[in-house]
BAROMI-483595 format. One line per 3 residues: number of its first residue (from 1); for each residue x, y, z of C-alpha. Coordinates in nm, 3 decimals. Layout:
<pts>
NUM> X:Y:Z; ...
</pts>
This chain:
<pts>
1> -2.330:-1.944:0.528; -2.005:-2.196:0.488; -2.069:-2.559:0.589
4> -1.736:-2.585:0.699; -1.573:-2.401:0.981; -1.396:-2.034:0.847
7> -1.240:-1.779:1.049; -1.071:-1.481:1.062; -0.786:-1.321:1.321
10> -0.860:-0.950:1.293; -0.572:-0.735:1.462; -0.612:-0.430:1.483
13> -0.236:-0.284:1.532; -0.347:0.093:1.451; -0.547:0.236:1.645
16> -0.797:0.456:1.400; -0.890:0.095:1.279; -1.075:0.097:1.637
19> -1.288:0.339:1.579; -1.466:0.204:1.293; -1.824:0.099:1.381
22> -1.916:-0.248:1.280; -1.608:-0.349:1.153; -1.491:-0.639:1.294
25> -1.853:-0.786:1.245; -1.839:-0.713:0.903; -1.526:-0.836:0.797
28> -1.644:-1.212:0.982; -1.893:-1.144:0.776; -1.700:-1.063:0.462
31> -1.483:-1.404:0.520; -1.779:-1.661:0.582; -1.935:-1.501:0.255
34> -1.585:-1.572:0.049; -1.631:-1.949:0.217; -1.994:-1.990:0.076
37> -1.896:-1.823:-0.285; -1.557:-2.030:-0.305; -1.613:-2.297:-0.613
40> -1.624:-2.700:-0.454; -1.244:-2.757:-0.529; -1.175:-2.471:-0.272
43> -1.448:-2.552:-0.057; -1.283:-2.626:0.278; -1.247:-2.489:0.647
46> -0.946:-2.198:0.649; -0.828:-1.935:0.884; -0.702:-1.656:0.809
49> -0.499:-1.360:0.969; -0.599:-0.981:0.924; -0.387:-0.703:1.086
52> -0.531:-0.371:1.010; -0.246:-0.165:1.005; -0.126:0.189:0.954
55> 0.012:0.353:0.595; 0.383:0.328:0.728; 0.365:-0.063:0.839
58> 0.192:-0.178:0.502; 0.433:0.085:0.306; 0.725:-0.144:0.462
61> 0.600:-0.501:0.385; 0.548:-0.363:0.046; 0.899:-0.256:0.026
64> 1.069:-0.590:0.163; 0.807:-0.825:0.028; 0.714:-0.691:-0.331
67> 1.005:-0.437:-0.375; 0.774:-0.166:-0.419; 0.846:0.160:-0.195
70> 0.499:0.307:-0.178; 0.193:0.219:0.047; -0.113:0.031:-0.133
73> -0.421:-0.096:0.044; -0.421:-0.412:0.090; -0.142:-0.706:0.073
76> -0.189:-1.067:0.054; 0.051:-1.382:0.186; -0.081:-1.649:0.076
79> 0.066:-1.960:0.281; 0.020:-2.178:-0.036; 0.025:-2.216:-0.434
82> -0.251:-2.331:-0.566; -0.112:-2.622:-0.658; -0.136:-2.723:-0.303
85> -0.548:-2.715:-0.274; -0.622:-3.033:-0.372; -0.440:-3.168:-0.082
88> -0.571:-2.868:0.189; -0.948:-3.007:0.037; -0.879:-3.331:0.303
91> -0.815:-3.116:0.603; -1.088:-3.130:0.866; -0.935:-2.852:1.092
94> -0.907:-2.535:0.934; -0.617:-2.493:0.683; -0.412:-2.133:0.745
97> -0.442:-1.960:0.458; -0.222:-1.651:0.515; -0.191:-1.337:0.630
100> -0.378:-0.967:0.464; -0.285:-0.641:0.552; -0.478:-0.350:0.529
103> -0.353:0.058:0.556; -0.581:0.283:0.719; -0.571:0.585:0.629
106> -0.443:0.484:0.238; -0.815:0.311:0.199; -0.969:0.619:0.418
109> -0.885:0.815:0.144; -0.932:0.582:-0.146; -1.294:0.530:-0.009
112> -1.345:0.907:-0.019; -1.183:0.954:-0.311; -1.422:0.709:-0.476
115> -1.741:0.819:-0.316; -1.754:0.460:-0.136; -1.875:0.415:0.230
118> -1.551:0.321:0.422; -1.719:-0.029:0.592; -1.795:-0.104:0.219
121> -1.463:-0.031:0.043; -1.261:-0.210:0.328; -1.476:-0.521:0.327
124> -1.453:-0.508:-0.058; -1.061:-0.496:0.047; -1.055:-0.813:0.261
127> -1.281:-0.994:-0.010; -1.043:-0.915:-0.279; -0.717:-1.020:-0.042
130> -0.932:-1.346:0.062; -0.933:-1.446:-0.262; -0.576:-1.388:-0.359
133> -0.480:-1.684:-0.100; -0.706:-1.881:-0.281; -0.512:-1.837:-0.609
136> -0.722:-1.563:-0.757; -0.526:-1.293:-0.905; -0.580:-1.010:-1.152
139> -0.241:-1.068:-1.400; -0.430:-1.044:-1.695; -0.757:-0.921:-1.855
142> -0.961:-1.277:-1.809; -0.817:-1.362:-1.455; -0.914:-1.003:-1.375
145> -1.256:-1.038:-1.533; -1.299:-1.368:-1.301; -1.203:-1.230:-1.016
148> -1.428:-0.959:-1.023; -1.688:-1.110:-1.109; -1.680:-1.323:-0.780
151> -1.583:-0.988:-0.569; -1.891:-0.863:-0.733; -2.147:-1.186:-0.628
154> -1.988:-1.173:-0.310; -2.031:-0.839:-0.177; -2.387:-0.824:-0.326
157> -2.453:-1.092:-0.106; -2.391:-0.879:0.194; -2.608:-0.578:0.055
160> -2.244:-0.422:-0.144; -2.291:-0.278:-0.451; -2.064:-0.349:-0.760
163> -1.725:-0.141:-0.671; -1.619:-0.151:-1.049; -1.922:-0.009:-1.165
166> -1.956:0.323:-1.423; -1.718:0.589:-1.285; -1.536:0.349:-0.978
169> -1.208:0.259:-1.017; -1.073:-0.100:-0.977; -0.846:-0.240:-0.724
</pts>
């Protein structure tokens, strides 16, 4: 567990998201475990916000935001570079990180697809958008490796197993 205050704002603005047992438990639990994995210069009390959307909202933010017209399963906006977390590190309230958004029945599918339980592959999801507010990003073969390697340690620690293993395919 974080020493410092995290939290998350889970919306759920489709309503299959709803029926998903466990979820918003496990996604609280998703963010404190990104808190207690973050490395000490990012080791400070956020927020975050986490609408869990359907294929046609996230398809349109991808559109406008990233000028890509097709849906994907998650998006991150982060509210800062991370040239800006040295600063945030001095906050004693918790810093807003940004927003993630995450399609429903895109991941559904991907999760099937992949032979992943759906819980799993959408915490996975919010672990791997966590972390691109924090600066983490996947742009090349060594950021990649990095950042999977702490999705990895992460999700073990909440009983996941490694989601890029033999025959899985990355985010």
């Amino acid at each position: 567990m974080p020493l410092k205050p995290v939290l998350i704002d889970i919306q759920i603005i489709a309503p299959s998201w709803g029926r998903v047992r466990g979820l918003t438990k496990r996604l609280t639990q998703a963010t404190e475990a990104v808190a207690a994995h973050l490395p000490r210069p990012l080791s400070f009390p956020f927020r975050a916000t986490l609408l869990l959307a359907g294929d046609a909202r996230v398809r349109r933010l991808n559109h406008d935001f990233r000028g890509q017209d097709n849906v994907t399963n998650v998006l991150s906006f982060p509210q800062f570079t991370p040239e800006a977390f040295p600063s945030l590190k001095k906050q004693k309230d918790p810093v807003e990180m940004g927003d993630l958004i995450i399609a429903y029945a895109y991941t559904k599918k991907e999760a099937r697809t992949e032979g992943k339980p759906f819980l799993d592959h959408t915490t996975h999801l919010v672990i791997h958008g966590l972390l691109h507010l924090f600066g983490y990003d996947h742009t090349d073969n060594a950021k990649a490796a990095r950042m999977e390697k702490l999705e990895i340690k992460i999700l073990k620690s909440l009983g996941i197993g490694n989601p890029y293993a033999e025959g899985k395919r990355a985010l």
